[in-house]
SESEKOL-526525 format. One record per residue (C-alpha): residue in one letter; residue number from 1; x, y, z. Coordinates in pm, 1 decimal. Example, Ala and Ser with C-alpha at 12.3 -4.5 7.8 and 13.67 -1.06 7.14 Angstrom:
NODE residu num        x        y        z
NODE      a   1   1230.0   -450.0    780.0
NODE      s   2   1367.0   -106.0    714.0
// end
This chain:
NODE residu num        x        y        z
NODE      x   1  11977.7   8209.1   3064.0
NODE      x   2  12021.7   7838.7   2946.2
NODE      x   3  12299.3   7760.9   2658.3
NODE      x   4  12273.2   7582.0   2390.2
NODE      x   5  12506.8   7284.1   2538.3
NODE      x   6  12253.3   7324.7   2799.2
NODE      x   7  11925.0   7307.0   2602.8
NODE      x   8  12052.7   7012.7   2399.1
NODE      x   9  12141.3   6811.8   2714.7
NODE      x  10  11837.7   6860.0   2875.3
NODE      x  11  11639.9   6761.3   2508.9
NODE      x  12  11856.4   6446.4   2511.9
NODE      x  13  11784.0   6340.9   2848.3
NODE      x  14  11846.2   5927.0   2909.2
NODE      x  15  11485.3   5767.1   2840.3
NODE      x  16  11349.2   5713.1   3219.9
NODE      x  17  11136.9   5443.0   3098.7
NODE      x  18  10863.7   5277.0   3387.0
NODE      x  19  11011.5   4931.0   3434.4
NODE      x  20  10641.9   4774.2   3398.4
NODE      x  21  10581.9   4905.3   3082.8
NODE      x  22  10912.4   4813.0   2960.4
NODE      x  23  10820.6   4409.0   3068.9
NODE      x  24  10508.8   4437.8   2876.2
NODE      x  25  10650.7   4573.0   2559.2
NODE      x  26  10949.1   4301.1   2591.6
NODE      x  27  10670.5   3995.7   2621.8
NODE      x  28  10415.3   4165.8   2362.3
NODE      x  29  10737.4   4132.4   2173.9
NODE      x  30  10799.2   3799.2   2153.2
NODE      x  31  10406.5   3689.3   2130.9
NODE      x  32  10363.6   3894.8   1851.0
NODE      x  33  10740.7   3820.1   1657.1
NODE      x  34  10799.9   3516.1   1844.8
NODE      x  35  10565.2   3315.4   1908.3
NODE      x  36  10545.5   3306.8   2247.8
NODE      x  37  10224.1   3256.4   2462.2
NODE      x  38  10140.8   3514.1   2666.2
NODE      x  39   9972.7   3282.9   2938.4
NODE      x  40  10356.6   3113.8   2952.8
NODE      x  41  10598.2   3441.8   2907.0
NODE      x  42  10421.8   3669.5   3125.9
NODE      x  43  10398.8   3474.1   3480.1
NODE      x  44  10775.9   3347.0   3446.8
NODE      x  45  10858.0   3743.8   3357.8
NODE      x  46  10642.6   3888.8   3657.3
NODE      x  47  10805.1   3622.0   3879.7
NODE      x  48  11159.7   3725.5   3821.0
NODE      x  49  11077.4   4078.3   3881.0
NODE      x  50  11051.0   4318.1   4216.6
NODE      x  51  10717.7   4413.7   4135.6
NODE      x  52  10474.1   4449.2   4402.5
NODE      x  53  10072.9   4319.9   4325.0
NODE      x  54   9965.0   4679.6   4183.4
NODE      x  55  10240.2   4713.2   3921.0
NODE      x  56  10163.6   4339.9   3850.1
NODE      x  57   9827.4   4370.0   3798.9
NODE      x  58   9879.0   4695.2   3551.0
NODE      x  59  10093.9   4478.1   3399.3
NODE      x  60   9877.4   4201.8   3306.7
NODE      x  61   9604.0   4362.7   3235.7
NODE      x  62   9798.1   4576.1   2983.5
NODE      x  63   9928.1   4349.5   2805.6
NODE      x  64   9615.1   4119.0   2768.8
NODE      x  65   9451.1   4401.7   2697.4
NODE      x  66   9668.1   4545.6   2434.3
NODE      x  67   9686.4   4162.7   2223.8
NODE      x  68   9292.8   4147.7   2249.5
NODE      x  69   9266.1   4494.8   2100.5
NODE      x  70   9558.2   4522.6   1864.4
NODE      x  71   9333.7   4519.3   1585.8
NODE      x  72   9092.9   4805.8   1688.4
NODE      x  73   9427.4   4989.7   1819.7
NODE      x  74   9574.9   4922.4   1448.8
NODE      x  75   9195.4   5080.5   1278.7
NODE      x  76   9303.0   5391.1   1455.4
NODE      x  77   9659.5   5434.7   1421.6
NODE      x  78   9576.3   5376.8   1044.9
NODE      x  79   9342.9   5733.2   1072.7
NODE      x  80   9666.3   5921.7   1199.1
NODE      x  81   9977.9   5803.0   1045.2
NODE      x  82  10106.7   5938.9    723.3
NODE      x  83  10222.6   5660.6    598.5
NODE      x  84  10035.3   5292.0    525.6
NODE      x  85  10016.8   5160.1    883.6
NODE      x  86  10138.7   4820.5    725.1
NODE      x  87  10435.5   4962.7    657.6
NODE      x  88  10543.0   5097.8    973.2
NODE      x  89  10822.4   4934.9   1135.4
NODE      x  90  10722.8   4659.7   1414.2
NODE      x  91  10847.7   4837.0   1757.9
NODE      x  92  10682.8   5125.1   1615.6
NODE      x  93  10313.6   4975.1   1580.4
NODE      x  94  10403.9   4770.2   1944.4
NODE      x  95  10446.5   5073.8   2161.4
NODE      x  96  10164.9   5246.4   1969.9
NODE      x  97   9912.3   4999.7   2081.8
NODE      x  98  10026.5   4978.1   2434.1
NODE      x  99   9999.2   5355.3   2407.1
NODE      x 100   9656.8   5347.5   2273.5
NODE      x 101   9564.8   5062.1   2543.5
NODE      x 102   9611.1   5316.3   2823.4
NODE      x 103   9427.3   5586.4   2653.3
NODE      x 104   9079.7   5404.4   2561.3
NODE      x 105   9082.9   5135.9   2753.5
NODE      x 106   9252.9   5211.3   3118.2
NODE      x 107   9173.9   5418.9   3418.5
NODE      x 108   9536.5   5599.6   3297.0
NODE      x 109   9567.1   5974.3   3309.1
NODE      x 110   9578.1   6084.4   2944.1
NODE      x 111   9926.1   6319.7   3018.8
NODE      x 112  10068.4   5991.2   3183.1
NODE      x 113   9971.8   5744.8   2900.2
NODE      x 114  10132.4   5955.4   2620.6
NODE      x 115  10410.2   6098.1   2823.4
NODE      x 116  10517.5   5714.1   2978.1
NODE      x 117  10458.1   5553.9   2622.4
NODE      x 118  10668.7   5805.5   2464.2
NODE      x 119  10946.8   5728.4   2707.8
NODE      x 120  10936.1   5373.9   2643.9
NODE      x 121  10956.7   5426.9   2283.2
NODE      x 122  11309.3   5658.0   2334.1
NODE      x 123  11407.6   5359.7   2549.9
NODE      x 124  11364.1   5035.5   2325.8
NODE      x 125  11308.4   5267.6   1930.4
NODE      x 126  11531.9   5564.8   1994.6
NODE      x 127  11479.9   5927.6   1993.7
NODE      x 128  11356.2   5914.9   1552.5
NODE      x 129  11092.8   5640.1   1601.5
NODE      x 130  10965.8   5812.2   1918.7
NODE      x 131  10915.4   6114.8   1801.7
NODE      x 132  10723.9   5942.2   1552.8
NODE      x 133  10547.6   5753.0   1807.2
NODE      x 134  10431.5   6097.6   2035.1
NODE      x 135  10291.7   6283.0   1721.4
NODE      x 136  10061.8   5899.1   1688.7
NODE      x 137   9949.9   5949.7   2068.2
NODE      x 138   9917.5   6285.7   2065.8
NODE      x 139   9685.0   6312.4   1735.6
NODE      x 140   9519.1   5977.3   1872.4
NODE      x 141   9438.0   6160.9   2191.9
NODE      x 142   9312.9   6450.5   2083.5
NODE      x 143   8975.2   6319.5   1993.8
NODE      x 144   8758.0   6065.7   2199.3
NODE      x 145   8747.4   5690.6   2060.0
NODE      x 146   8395.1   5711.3   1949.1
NODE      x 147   8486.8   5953.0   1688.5
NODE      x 148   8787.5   5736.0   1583.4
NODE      x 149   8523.6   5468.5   1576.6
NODE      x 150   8256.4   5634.6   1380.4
NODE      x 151   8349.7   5551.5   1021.5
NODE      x 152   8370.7   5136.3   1151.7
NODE      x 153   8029.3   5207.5   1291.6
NODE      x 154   7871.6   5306.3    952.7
NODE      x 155   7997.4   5023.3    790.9
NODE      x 156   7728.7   4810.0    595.5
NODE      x 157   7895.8   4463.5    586.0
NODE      x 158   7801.2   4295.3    901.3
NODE      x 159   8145.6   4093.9    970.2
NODE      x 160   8382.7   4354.6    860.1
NODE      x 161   8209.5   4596.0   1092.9
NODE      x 162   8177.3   4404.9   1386.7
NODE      x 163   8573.2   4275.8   1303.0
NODE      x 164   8705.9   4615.2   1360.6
NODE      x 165   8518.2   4703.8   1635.0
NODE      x 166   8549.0   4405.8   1840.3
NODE      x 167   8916.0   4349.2   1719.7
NODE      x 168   8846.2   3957.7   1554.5
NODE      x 169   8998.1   3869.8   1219.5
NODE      x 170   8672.8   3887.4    957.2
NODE      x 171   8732.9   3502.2    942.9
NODE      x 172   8619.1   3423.8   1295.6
NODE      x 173   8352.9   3704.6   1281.3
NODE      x 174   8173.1   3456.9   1026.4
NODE      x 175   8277.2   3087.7   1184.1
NODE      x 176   8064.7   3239.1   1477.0
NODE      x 177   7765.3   3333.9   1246.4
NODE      x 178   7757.2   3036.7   1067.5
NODE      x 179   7737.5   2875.2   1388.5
NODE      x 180   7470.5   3110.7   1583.6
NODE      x 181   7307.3   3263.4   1226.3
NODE      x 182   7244.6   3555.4   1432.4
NODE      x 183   7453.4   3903.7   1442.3
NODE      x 184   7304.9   4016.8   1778.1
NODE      x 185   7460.5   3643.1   1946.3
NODE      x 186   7725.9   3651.3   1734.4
NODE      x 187   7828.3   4045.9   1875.9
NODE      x 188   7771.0   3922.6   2253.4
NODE      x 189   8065.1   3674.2   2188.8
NODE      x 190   8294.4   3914.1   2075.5
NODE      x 191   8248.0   4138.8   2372.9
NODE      x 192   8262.3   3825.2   2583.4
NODE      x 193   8621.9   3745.3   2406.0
NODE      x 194   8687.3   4126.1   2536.6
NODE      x 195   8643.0   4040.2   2867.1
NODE      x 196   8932.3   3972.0   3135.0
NODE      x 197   8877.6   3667.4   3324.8
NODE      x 198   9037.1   3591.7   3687.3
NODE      x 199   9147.8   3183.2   3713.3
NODE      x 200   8883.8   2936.5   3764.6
NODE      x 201   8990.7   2680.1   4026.3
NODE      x 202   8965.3   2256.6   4000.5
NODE      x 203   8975.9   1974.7   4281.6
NODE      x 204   9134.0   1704.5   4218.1
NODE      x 205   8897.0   1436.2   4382.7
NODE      x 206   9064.7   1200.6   4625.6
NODE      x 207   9370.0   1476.1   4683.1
NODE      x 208   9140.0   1774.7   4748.1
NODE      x 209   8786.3   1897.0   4821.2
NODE      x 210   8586.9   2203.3   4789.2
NODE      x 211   8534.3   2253.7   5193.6
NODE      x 212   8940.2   2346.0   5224.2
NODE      x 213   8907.9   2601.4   5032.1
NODE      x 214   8594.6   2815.7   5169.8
NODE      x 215   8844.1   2971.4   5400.4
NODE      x 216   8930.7   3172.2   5104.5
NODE      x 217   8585.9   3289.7   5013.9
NODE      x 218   8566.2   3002.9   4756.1
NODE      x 219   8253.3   2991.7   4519.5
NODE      x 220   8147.3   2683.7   4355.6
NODE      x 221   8093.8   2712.3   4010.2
NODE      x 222   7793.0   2677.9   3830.5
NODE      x 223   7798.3   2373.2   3654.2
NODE      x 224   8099.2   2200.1   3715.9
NODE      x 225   8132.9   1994.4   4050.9
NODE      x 226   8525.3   2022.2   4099.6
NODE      x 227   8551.7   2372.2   4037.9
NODE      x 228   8584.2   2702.8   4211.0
NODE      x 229   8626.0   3056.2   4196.6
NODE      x 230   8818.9   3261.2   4477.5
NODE      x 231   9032.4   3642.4   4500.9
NODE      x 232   9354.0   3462.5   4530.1
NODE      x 233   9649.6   3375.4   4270.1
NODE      x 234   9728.7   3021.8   4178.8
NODE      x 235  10065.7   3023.0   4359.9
NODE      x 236   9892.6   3150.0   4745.0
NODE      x 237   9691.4   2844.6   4696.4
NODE      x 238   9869.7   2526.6   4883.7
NODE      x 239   9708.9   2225.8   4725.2
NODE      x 240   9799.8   2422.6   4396.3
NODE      x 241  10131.2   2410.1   4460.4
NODE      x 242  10109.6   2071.2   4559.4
NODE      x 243   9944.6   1940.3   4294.0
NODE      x 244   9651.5   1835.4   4461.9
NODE      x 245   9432.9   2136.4   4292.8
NODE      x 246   9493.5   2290.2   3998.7
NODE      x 247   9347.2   2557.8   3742.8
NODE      x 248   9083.0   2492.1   3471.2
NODE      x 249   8832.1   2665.0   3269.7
NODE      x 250   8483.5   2549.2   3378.9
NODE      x 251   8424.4   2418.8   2995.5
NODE      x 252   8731.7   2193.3   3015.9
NODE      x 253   8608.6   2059.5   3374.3
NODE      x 254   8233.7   1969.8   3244.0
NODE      x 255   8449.9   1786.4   2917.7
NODE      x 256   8628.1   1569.6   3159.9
NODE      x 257   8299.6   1493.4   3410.9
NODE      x 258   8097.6   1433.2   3108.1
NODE      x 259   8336.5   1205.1   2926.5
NODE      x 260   8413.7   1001.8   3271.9
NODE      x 261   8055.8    993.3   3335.5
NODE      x 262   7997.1    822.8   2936.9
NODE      x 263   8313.6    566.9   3061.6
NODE      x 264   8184.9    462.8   3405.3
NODE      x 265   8182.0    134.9   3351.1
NODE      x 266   8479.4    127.0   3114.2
NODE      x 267   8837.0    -63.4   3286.2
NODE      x 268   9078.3    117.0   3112.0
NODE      x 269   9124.3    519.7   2998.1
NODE      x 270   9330.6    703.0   2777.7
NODE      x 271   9370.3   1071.8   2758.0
NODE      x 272   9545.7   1046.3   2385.3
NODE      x 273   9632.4   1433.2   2362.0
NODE      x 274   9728.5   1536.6   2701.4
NODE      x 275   9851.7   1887.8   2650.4
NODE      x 276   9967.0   2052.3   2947.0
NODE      x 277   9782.4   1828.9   3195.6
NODE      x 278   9464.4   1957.6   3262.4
NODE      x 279   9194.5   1750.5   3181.9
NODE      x 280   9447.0   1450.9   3240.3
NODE      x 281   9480.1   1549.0   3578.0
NODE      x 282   9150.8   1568.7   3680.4
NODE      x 283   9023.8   1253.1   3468.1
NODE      x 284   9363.3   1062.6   3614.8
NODE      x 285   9173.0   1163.7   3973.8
NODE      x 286   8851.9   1044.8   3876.2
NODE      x 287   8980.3    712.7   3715.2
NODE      x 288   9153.2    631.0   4029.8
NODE      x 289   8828.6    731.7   4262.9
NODE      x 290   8645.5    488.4   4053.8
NODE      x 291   8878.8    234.5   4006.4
NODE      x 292   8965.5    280.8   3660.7
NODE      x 293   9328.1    249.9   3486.7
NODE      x 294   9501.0    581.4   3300.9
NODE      x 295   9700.0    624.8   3099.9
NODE      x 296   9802.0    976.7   2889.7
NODE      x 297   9998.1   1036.2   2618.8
NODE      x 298  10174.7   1364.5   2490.3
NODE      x 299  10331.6   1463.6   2190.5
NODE      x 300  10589.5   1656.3   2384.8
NODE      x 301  10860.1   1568.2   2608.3
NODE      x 302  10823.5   1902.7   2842.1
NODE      x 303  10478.1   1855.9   2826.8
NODE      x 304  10474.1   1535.0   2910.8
NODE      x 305  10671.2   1577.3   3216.1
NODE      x 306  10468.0   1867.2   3302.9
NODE      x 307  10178.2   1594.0   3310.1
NODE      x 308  10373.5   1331.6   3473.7
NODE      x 309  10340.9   1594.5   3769.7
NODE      x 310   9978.2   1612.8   3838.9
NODE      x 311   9841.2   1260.6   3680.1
NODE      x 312   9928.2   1075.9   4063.7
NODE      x 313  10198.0    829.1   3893.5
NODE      x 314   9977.3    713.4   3640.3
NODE      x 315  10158.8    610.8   3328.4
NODE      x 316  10257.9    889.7   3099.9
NODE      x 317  10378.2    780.9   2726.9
NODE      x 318  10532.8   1011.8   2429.0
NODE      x 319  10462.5   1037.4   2119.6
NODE      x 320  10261.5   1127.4   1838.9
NODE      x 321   9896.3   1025.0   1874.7
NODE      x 322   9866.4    900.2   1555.4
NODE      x 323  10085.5    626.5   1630.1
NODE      x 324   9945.3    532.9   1935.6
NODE      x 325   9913.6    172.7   1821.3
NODE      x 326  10265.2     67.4   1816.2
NODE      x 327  10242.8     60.9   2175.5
NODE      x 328  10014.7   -221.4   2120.6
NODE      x 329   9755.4   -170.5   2376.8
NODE      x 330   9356.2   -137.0   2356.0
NODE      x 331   9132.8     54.2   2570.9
NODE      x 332   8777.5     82.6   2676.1
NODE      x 333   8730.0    507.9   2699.8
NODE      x 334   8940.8    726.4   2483.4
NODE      x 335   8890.4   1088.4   2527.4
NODE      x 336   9128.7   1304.7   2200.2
NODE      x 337   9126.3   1632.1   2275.3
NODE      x 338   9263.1   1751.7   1951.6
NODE      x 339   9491.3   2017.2   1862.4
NODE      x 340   9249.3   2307.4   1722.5
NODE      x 341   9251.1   2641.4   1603.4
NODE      x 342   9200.1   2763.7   1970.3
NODE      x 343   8898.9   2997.7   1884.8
NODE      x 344   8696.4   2917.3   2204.2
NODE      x 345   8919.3   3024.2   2428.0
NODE      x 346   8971.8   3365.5   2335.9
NODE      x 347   8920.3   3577.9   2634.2
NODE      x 348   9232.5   3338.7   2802.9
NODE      x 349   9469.0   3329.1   2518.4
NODE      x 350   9430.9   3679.7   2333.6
NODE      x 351   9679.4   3609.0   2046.1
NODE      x 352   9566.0   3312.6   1918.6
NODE      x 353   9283.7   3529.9   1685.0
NODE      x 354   9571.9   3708.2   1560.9
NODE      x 355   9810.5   3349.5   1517.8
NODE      x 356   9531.4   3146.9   1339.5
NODE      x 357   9444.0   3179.6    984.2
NODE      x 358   9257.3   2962.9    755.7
NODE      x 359   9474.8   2758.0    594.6
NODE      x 360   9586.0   2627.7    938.8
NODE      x 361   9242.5   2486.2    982.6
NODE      x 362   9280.6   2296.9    683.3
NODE      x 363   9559.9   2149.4    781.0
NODE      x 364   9453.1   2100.5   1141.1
NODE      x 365   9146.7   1940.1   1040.4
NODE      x 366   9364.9   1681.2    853.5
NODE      x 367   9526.2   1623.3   1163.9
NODE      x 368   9191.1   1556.1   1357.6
NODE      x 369   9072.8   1282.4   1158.6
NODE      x 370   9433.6   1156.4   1178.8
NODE      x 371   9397.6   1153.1   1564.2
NODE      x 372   9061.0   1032.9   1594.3
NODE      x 373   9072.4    721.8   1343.7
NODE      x 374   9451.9    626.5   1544.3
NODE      x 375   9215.4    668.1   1901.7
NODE      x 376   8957.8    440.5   1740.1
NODE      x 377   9134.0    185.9   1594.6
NODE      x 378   9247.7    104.7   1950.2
NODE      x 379   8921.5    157.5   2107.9
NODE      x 380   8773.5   -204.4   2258.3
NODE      x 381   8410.4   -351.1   2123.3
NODE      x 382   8155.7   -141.2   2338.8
NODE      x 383   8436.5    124.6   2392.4
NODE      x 384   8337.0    484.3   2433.4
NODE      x 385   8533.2    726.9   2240.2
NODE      x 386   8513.1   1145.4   2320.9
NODE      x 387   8623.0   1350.3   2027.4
NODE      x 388   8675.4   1713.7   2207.0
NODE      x 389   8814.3   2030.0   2086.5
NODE      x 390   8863.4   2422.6   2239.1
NODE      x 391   8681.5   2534.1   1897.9
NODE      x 392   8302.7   2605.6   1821.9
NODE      x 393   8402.7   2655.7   1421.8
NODE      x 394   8192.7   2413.8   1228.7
NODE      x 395   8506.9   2234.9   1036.4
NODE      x 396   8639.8   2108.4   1376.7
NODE      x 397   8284.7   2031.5   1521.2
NODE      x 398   7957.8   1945.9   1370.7
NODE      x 399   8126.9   1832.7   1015.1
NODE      x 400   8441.5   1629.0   1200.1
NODE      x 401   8144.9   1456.6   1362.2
NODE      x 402   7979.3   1376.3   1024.1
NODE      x 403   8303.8   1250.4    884.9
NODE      x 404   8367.6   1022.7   1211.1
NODE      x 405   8072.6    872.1   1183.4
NODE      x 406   8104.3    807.4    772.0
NODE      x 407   8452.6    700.7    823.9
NODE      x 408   8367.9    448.0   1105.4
NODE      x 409   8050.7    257.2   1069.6
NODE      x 410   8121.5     63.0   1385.4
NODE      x 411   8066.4    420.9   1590.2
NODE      x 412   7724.9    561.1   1729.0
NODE      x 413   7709.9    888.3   1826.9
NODE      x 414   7590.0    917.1   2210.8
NODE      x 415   7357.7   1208.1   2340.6
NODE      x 416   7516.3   1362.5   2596.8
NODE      x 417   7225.1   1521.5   2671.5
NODE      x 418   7216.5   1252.0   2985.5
NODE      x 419   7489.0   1346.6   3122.8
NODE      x 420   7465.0   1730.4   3131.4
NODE      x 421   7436.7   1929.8   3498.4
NODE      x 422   7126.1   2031.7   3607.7
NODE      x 423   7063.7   2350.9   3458.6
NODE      x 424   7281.3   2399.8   3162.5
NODE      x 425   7030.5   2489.4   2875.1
NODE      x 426   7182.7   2568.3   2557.9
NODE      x 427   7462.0   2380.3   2531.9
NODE      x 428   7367.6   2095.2   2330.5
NODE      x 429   7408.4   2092.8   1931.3
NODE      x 430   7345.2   1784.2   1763.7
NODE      x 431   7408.6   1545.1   2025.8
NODE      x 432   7736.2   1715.2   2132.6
NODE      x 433   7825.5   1980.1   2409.7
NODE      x 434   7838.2   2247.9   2259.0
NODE      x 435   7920.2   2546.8   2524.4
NODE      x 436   7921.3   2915.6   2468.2
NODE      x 437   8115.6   3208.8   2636.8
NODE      x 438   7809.1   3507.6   2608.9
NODE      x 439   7571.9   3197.7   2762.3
NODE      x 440   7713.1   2988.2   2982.6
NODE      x 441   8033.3   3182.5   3092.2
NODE      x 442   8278.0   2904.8   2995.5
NODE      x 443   8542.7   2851.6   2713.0
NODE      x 444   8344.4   2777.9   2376.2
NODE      x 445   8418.5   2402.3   2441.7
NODE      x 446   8279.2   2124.0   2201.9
NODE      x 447   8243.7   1728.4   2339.9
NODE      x 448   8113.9   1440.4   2091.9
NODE      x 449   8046.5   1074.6   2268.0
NODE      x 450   8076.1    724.6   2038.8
NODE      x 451   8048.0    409.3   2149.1
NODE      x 452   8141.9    123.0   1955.2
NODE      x 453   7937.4   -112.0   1831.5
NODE      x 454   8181.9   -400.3   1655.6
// end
């Protein structure tokens, strides 16, 4: 017979929480309180640890997972708890998702995913909050997500429906209509947002080619001709660690060959928002194939050395873009890829739906025109200037276009319809590149061409 000291011991048992589960909810953490970026927290944190590929793997794809779906996870919770789900404390609502991540979306044993999130929870909430947390999972689980689901499904409004049950704020539910003005498109994105995406892979012409890499059952992409798809990670890959290859969306590579294809016979480039590097370092590789000087320039110091690595010792400069003129140098191709509200590149950087809100569109907006009339007002007689953002919503597109052109009667708009790959239908609105994820299996990416006149 078991005593009492006994029964309490073994109810108190130290939390045996699974050391994957317990990265994950540390780095959904601080994306979600932080502000972290998952794309930045989650390699350093899998790199530090013992993990072998399998646990890896879960643990990527859980936590991706879990920020794309957060919303839909938060819908059901909602149906179970018995108090307002926007009340419940942080950790709480955290290890509830993860929970519900496993359950509906995973190939994880029901038993395991309650049982394992539960364990967490005693772990990082304490014994309360996880008790709280197993009567969630346990209700949640006892009914398939379809029912869960049911009342979202009979809801009338298009955008609030299709919000919940593709887990998008309402807000970019209806940037995306007013774009496609169809429901049907508009619900293929969202399930394309939904879906994980292994790297796409970029030459770097003059420092590598596509032959070196068909030993590891490389595929060309579709429409790009640097770029590459292949089973391995980033870091197996040589040249990438090098820095004679890197990683790139397919819509960023077709930016960069379209916009060095409008500046052919321009001397000098400028990449005026360089960001982390990529575009930079493939247009830094082109400019130097074709004989062209580049130069980038980044806001931020890290980032700026970051580019210094894979630009081939071309000149880096910091600062803010809209100063760019008190360096007191013109140029004959400017390409400003602007900072944006991110929205095209959902199915790589889950959190931004949840980060971005409308008022930061207002003010990024302001700080597009800012950009683009600095880029211009150094931009030589005949010079081509490339106004590109990560963003299909119509504020940072089609009406920034408008206002470029109003603001700068020196500037014609070029069609880039010229300069588009063989076979890429669809991706042309209003003289820009406009690409889509459901079509064309790229980042939403958006590309407008000037030249100017006087």
């Amino acid at each position: 017979m078991i005593s009492v000291v006994e029964a309490r011991r073994n109810t108190f048992k130290k939390p045996k929480a699974d050391p994957v589960r317990l990265l994950v909810f540390d780095v959904l953490t601080e994306v979600n309180h932080r502000d972290g970026y998952s794309n930045l927290l989650l390699p350093k944190a899998l790199e530090k640890s013992a993990f072998d590929q399998r646990d890896k793997a879960f643990a990527t794809e859980l936590l991706y997972g879990t920020l794309r779906m957060q919303g839909r996870h938060d819908y059901v919770l909602a149906q179970v708890s018995d108090r307002p789900w926007s009340e419940v404390d942080t950790g709480i609502i955290d290890v509830a998702r993860i929970g519900l991540q496993q359950i509906f979306e995973m190939r994880v044993p029901m038993h395991a995913a309650v049982s394992e999130t539960v364990e967490l929870a005693r772990k990082v909430l304490g014994e309360s909050k996880a008790s709280f947390v197993n009567a969630l999972l346990r209700k949640v689980s006892s009914r398939p997500l379809d029912e869960w689901m049911a009342p979202a499904n009979q809801i009338r409004d298009d955008v609030t429906r299709l919000s919940i049950i593709y887990s998008h704020p309402e807000w970019i539910v209806s940037a995306y209509f007013d774009l496609l003005k169809d429901y049907a498109e508009v619900e293929k994105l969202l399930a394309a947002n939904n879906v994980p995406t292994k790297p796409t892979f970029v030459i770097w012409p003059g420092r590598s080619n596509l032959a070196e890499f068909e030993e590891f059952g490389s595929v060309p992409t579709r429409f790009s001709p640097y770029g590459f798809t292949a089973d391995v990670t980033p870091g197996s890959l040589e040249a990438v660690r090098r820095s004679r290859a890197g990683v790139q969306d397919e819509g960023s590579q077709l930016v960069a060959h379209i916009f060095a294809q409008a500046a052919s016979k321009s001397r000098s480039w400028l990449d005026i928002c360089a960001g982390p590097g990529g575009k930079a370092a493939l247009l830094s590789s082109l400019a130097h194939v074709g004989n062209h000087s580049f130069t980038a320039n980044e806001i931020s110091q890290v980032r700026a050395d970051l580019v210094s690595r894979v630009v081939g010792g071309a000149p880096v400069w910091v600062g803010d873009a809209r100063d760019i003129s008190d360096h007191n140098q013109r140029f004959d191709a400017i390409l400003a890829d602007v900072p944006c509200t991110g929205i095209g590149a959902l199915r790589r950087r889950p959190e931004v739906r949840w980060r971005r809100s409308v008022k930061d569109l207002r003010e990024l907006v302001k700080l597009q025109e800012e950009i683009s009339d600095a880029a211009i007002a150094i931009l030589n007689v005949g010079g081509v200037f490339g106004y590109a953002t990560c963003s299909p919503h119509m504020a940072e597109t089609s009406i920034a276009v408008s206002d470029i052109l109003k603001r700068h009667p020196e500037l014609q708009q070029i069609d880039v319809s010229e300069y588009l790959p063989v076979g890429l239908e669809g991706a042309v609105r209003d003289k820009s590149l406009s690409l889509w994820t459901q079509r064309h299996n790229t980042d939403a990416m958006y590309l407008a061409l000037f030249r100017r006149s006087a």
